[in-house]
C-alpha positions as CSV (number, residue, x, y, z in Angstrom):
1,X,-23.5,100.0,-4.1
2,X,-21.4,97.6,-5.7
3,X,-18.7,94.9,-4.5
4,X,-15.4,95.4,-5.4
5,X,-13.4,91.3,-5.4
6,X,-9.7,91.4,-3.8
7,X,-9.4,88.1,-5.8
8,X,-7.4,88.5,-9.5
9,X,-9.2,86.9,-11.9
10,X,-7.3,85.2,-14.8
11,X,-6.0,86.9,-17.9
12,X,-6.0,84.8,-21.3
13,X,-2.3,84.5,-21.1
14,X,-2.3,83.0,-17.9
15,X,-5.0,80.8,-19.5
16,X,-3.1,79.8,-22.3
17,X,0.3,79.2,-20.2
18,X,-1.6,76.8,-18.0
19,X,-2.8,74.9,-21.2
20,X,0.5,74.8,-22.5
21,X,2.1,73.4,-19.4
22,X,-0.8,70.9,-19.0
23,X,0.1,68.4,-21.7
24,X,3.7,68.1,-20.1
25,X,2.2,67.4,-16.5
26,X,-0.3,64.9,-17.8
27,X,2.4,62.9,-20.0
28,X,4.6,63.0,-17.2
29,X,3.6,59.7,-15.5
30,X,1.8,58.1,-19.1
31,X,4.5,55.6,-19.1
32,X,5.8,56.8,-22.7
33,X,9.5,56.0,-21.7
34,X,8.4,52.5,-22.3
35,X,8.2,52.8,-25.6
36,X,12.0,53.4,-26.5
37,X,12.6,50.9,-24.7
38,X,10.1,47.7,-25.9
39,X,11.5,49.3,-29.3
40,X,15.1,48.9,-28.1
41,X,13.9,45.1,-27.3
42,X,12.1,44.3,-30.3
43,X,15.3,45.6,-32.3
44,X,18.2,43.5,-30.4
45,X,16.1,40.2,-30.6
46,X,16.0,40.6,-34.1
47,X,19.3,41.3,-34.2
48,X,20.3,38.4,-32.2
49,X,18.6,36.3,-34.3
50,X,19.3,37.0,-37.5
51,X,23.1,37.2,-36.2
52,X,23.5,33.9,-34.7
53,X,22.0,32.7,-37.3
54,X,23.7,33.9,-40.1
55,X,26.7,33.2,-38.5
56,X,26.0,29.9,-37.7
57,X,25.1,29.1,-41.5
58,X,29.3,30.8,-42.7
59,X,30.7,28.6,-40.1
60,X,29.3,25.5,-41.3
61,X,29.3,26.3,-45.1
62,X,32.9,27.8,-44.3
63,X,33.8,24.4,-42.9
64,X,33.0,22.3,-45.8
65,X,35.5,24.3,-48.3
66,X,39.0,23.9,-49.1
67,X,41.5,25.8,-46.6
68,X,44.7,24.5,-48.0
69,X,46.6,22.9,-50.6
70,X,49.4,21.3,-51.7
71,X,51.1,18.9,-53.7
72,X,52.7,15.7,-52.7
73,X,55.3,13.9,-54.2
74,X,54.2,10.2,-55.1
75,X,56.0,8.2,-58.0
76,X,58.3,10.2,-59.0
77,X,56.1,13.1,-60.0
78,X,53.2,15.3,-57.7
79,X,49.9,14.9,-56.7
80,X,47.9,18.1,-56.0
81,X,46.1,17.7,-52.5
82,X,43.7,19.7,-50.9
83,X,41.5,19.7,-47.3
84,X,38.7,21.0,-45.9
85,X,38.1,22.8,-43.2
86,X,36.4,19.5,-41.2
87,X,40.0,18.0,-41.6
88,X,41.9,20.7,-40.6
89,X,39.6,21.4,-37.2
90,X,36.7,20.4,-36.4
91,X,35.7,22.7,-33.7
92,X,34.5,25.7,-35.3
93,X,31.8,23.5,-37.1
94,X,30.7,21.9,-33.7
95,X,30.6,25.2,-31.7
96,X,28.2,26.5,-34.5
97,X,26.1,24.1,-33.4
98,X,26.0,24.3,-30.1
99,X,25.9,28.2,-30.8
100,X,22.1,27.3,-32.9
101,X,21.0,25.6,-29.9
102,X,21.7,28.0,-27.1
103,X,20.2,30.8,-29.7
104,X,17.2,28.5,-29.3
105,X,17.7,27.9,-25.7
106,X,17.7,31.5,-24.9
107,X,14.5,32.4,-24.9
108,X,13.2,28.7,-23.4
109,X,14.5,29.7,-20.3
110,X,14.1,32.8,-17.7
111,X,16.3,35.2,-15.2
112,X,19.7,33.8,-14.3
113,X,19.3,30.6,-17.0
114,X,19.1,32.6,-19.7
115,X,22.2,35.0,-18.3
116,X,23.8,31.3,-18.3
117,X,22.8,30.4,-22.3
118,X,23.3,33.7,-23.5
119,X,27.4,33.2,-22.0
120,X,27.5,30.2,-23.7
121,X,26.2,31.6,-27.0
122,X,28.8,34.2,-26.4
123,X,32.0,31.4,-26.2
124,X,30.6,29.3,-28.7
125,X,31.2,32.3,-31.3
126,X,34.5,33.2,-29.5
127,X,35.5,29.9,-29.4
128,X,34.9,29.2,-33.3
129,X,36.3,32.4,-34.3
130,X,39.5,31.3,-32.6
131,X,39.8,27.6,-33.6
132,X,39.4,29.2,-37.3
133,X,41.9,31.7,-36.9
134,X,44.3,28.9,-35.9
135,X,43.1,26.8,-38.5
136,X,44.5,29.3,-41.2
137,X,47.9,28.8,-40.8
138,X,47.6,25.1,-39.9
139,X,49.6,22.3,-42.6
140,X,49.4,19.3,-40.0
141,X,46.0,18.0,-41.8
142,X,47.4,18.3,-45.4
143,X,50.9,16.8,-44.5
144,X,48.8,13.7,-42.8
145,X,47.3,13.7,-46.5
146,X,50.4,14.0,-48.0
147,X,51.7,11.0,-46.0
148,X,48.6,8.9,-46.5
149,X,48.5,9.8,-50.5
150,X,52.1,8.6,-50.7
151,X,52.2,5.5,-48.2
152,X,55.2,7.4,-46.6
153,X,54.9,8.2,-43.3
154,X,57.9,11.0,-43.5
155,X,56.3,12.8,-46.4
156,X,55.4,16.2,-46.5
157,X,53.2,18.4,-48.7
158,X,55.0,21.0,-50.9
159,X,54.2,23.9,-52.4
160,X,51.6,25.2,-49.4
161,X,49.0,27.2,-49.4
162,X,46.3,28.2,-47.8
163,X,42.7,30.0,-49.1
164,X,40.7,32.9,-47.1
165,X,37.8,30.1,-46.0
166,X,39.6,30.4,-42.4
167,X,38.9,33.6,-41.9
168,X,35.2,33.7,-43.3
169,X,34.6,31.2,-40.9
170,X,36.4,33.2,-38.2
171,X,33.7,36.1,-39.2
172,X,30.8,33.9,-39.2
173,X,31.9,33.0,-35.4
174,X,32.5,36.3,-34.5
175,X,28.7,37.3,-35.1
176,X,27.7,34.5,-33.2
177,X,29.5,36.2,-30.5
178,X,27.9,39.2,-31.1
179,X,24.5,37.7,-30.9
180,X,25.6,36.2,-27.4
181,X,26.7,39.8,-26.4
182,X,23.3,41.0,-27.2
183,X,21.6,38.3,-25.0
184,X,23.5,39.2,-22.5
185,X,23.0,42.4,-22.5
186,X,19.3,42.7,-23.3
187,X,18.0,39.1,-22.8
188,X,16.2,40.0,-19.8
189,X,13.8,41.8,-21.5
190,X,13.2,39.7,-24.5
191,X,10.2,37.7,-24.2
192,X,10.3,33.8,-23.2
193,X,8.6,30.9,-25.0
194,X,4.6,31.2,-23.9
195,X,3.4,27.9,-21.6
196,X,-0.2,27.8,-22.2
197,X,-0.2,25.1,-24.3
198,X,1.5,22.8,-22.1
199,X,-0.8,20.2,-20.7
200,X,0.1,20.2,-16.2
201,X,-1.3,16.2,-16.1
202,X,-5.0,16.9,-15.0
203,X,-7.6,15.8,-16.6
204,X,-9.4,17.3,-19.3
205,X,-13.2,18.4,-18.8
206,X,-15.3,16.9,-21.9
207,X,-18.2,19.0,-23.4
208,X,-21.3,18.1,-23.2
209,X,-22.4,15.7,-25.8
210,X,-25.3,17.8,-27.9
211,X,-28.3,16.0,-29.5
212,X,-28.2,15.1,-33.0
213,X,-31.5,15.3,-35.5
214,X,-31.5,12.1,-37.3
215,X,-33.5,14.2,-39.9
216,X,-30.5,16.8,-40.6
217,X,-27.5,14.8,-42.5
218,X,-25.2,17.8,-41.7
219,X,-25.4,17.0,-38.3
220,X,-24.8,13.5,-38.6
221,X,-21.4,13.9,-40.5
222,X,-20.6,16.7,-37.9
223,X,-21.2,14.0,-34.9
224,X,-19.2,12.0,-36.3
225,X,-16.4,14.6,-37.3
226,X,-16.2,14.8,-34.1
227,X,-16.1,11.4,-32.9
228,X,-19.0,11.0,-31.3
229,X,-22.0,8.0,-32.2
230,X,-24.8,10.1,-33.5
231,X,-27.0,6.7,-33.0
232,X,-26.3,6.8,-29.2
233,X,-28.9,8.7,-27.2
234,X,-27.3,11.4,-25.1
């Protein structure tokens, strides 16, 4: 007489749900939302990078062109005059600096030190973006010229004008700012400068000095490659 089993046995479907539903239950905890995010990582300390540093490079170049001219009268007739952007402020060109080394800086340093750099990357950029906003409109550096040119403290430039450097260095500052926004909004993630190579002060263990064969010349010039004595015995 046979056995009839109370317990239901598996249909395919139910098979095949299962296997559906496994994949999503085993990738559950696999740690895949990491990947967006060392992605996300990788991307903005690229971006920093190449944004400081771009920005860095307008402000300085920026700096070294002509932002305004004029012309001075001297002799009874005018002398065209022109300054850079050096003589009309010399901030922007110093905070790019000082933005380049806290780009550096940023990823020297850990935690709350690198929250620190990253804010100073930040006003370096806002603070040269500023001083060469102002700049644009400024005629006190060409009127000094103006006076100097002529030997006449009371002169004055005429005929003013001013050329769009100012505000390419403005832009050049404002993605230095950027960059610094990115640091601060990313930097503790990004990866800091490795220190395995630094030497901690102890001394160094020497390898063992191996035996040379006087009767193999390669070995000789390796010894001494090496600066060893291959006449010494070991």
């Amino acid at each position: 007489m046979g056995y009839v089993s109370a317990v239901p046995h598996p249909t395919p479907s139910d098979n095949e749900a299962d296997a559906a539903a496994a994949p999503g239950a085993a990738g559950s905890g696999d740690g895949s939302g990491a990947v967006p995010a060392a992605r996300s990582s990788r991307r903005s300390v690229g971006a920093a990078l190449l944004l400081g540093a771009v920005g860095a490079a307008v402000v300085l170049l920026a700096s070294g062109q002509t932002w305004a001219e004029g012309t001075a009268a001297v002799g009874g007739g005018t002398l065209p005059l022109d300054v850079d952007g050096r003589a009309v402020t010399g901030v922007p060109a110093a905070l790019a600096i000082v933005g380049l080394a806290a780009l550096v800086a940023v990823f020297a340093v850990r935690r709350a030190t690198r929250a620190l750099v990253a804010g100073l990357l930040a006003l370096s950029g806002a603070g040269a973006a500023l001083a060469a906003f102002l700049g644009a409109s400024d005629s006190d550096a060409l009127n000094e010229e103006a006076a100097r040119t002529a030997a006449d403290s009371a002169a004055t430039v005429d005929a003013l004008s001013h050329t769009a450097w100012p505000f390419v260095s403005a832009a050049g500052g404002l993605l230095i700012l950027l960059a610094g926004l990115l640091a601060l909004r990313y930097g503790g993630n990004w990866p800091a400068m490795s220190g395995r190579y630094e030497r901690d002060g102890s001394p160094r263990a020497r390898k063992a000095r191996t035996a040379v064969d006087p009767e193999r010349p390669e070995e000789l010039w390796r010894a001494l490659d090496r600066g060893e004595d291959p006449t010494r015995d070991s």
